[in-house]
SEKOL-151282 format. One record per residue: x, y, z of N, C-alpha, C in turn; residue in one letter. Coordinates in steps of 0.1 Angstrom, whole numbers. Layout:
! residues N
n_xx,n_yy,n_zz,ca_xx,ca_yy,ca_zz,c_xx,c_yy,c_zz,mimi
X,Y,Z,X,Y,Z,X,Y,Z,a
...
END
This chain:
! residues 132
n_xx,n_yy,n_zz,ca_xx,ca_yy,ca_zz,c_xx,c_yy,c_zz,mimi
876,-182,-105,864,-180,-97,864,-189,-86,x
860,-181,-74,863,-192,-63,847,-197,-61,x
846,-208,-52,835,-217,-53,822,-204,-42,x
828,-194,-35,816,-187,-30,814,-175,-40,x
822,-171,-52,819,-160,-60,802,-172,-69,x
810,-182,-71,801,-191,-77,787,-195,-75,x
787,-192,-59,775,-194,-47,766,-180,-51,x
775,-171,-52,769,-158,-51,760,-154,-59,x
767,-160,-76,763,-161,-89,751,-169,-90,x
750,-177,-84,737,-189,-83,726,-179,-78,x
728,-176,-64,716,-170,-60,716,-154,-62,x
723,-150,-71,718,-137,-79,713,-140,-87,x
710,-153,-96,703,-159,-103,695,-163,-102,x
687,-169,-90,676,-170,-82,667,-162,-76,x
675,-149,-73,666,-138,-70,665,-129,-82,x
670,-134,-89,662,-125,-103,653,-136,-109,x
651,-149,-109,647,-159,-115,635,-156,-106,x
632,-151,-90,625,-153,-82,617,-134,-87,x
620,-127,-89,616,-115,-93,609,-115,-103,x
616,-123,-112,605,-125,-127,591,-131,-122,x
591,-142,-119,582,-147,-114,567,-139,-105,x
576,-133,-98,570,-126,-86,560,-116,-97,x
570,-113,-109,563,-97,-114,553,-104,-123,x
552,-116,-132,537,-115,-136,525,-114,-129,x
524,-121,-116,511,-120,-111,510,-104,-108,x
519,-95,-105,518,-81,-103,511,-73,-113,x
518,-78,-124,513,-71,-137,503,-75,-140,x
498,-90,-141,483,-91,-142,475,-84,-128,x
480,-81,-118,468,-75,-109,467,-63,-115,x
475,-54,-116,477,-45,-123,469,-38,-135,x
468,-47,-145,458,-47,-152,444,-52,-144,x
443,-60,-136,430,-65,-130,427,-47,-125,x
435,-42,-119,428,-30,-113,424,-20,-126,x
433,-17,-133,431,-11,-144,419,-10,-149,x
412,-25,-149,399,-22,-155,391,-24,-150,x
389,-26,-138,378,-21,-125,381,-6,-123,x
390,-1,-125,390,15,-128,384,18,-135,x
385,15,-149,379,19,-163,362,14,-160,x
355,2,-153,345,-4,-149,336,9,-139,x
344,13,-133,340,22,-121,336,36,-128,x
343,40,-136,342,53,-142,329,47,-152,x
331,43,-158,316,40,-166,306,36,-162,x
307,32,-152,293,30,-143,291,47,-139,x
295,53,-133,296,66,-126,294,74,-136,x
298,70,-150,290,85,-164,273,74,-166,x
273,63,-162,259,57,-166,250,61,-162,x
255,64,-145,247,66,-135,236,79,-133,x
246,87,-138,239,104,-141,225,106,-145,x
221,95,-157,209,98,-166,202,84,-157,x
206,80,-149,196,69,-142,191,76,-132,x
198,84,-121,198,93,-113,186,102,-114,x
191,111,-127,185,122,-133,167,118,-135,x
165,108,-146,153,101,-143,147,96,-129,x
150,90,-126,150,85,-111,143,103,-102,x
153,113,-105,144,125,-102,136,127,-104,x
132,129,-119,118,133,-124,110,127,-120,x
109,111,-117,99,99,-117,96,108,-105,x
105,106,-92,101,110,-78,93,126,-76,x
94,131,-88,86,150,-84,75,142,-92,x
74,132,-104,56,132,-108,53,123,-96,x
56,114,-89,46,106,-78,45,121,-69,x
50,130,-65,51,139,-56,35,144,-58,x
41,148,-75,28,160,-78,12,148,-77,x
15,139,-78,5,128,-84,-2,126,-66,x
6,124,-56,5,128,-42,-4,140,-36,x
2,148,-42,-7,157,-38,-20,162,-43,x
-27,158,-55,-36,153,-61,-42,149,-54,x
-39,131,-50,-47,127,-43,-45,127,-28,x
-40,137,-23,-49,146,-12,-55,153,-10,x
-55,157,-23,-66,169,-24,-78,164,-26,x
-80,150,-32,-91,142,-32,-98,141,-20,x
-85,130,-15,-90,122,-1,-98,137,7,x
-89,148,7,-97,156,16,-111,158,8,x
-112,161,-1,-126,165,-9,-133,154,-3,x
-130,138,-2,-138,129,1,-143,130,17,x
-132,136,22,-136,138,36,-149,147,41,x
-148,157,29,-155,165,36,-168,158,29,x
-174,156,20,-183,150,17,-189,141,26,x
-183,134,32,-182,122,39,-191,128,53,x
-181,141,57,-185,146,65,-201,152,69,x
-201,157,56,-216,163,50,-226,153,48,x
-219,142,41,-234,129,41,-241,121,58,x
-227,120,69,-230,122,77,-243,133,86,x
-239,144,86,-244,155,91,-253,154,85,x
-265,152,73,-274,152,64,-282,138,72,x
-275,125,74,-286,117,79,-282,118,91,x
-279,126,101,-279,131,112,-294,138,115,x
-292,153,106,-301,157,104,-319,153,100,x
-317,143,93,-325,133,89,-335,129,101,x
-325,120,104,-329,115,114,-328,122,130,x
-332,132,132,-333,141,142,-351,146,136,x
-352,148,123,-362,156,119,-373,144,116,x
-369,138,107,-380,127,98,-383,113,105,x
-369,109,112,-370,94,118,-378,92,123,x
-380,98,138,-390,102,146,-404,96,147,x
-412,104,137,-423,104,130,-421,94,120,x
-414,89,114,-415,79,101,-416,66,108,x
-410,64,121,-406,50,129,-422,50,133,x
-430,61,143,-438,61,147,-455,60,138,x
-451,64,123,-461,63,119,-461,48,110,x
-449,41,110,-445,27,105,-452,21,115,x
-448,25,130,-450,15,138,-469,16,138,x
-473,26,134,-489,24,136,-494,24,123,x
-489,20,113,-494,14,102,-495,-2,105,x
-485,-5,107,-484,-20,114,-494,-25,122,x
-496,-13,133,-508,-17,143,-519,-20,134,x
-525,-9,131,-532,-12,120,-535,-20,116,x
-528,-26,105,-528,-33,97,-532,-48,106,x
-521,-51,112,-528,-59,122,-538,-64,126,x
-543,-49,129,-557,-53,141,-571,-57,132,x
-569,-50,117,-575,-55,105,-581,-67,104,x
-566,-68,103,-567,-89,100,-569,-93,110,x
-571,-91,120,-576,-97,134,-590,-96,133,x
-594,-82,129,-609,-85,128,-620,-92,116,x
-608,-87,107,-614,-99,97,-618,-112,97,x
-605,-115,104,-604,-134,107,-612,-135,116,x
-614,-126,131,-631,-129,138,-640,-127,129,x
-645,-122,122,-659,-120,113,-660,-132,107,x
-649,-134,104,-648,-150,94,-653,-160,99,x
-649,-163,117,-648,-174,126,-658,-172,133,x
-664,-160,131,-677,-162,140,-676,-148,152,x
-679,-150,161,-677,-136,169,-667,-138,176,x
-658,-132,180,-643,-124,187,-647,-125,206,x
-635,-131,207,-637,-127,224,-641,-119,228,x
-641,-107,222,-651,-92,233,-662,-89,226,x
-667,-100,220,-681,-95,215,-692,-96,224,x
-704,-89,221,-714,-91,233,-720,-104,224,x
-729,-111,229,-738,-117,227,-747,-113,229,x
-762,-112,218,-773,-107,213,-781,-115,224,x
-789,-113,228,-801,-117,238,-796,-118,249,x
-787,-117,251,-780,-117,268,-785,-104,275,x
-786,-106,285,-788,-89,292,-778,-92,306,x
END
């Protein structure tokens, strides 16, 4: 054997020495994929019945939605009506209720004005008796 058959032999030994090497980390990624495969697929049969629920939930808030708009409108129009009612109200009754407030007041008033003169003696616009 001559000294480059010998050379040759070395590093056909090294590149196989260097191949082994190379191929565990392969084979462990290998498996690393393997079971992010097997991870992925089991997430994806999980997912179905999360999904599935997840629908149902979203049609009862739907139906539950349209409930209460059928409220809110009911409240509107009520709303609307309680308006128009003290509209009415006060087009008809105010009027007269302000006006007969405001002369109950006078009234009342002018009462105790005369009272409190009778009390004190005679009132600025009284006549005086013997005067002519």
């Amino acid at each position: 054997m001559s000294a480059g058959q010998i050379a040759a032999l070395i590093a056909a030994g090294a590149f196989v020495l260097l191949v082994l090497l190379l191929a565990v980390p392969l084979i462990k990624l290998g498996r690393t994929l393997d079971e992010a495969t097997v991870a992925i697929r089991k997430a994806h049969e999980n997912s179905d019945p999360i999904l599935l629920g997840a629908n149902e939930t979203i049609t009862h808030v739907n139906t539950q939605l349209e409930r209460v708009d059928g409220i809110t409108s009911s409240a509107q129009a009520v709303s609307g009506n309680v308006s128009a009612l003290s509209s009415v109200f006060t087009a008809t009754l105010g009027g007269p209720l302000v006006k007969t407030a405001a002369l109950s007041y006078g009234l009342s008033k002018a009462i105790r004005s005369r009272r409190k003169n009778k009390e004190l003696g005679e009132g600025k616009h009284s006549r005086k008796r013997g005067r002519k």
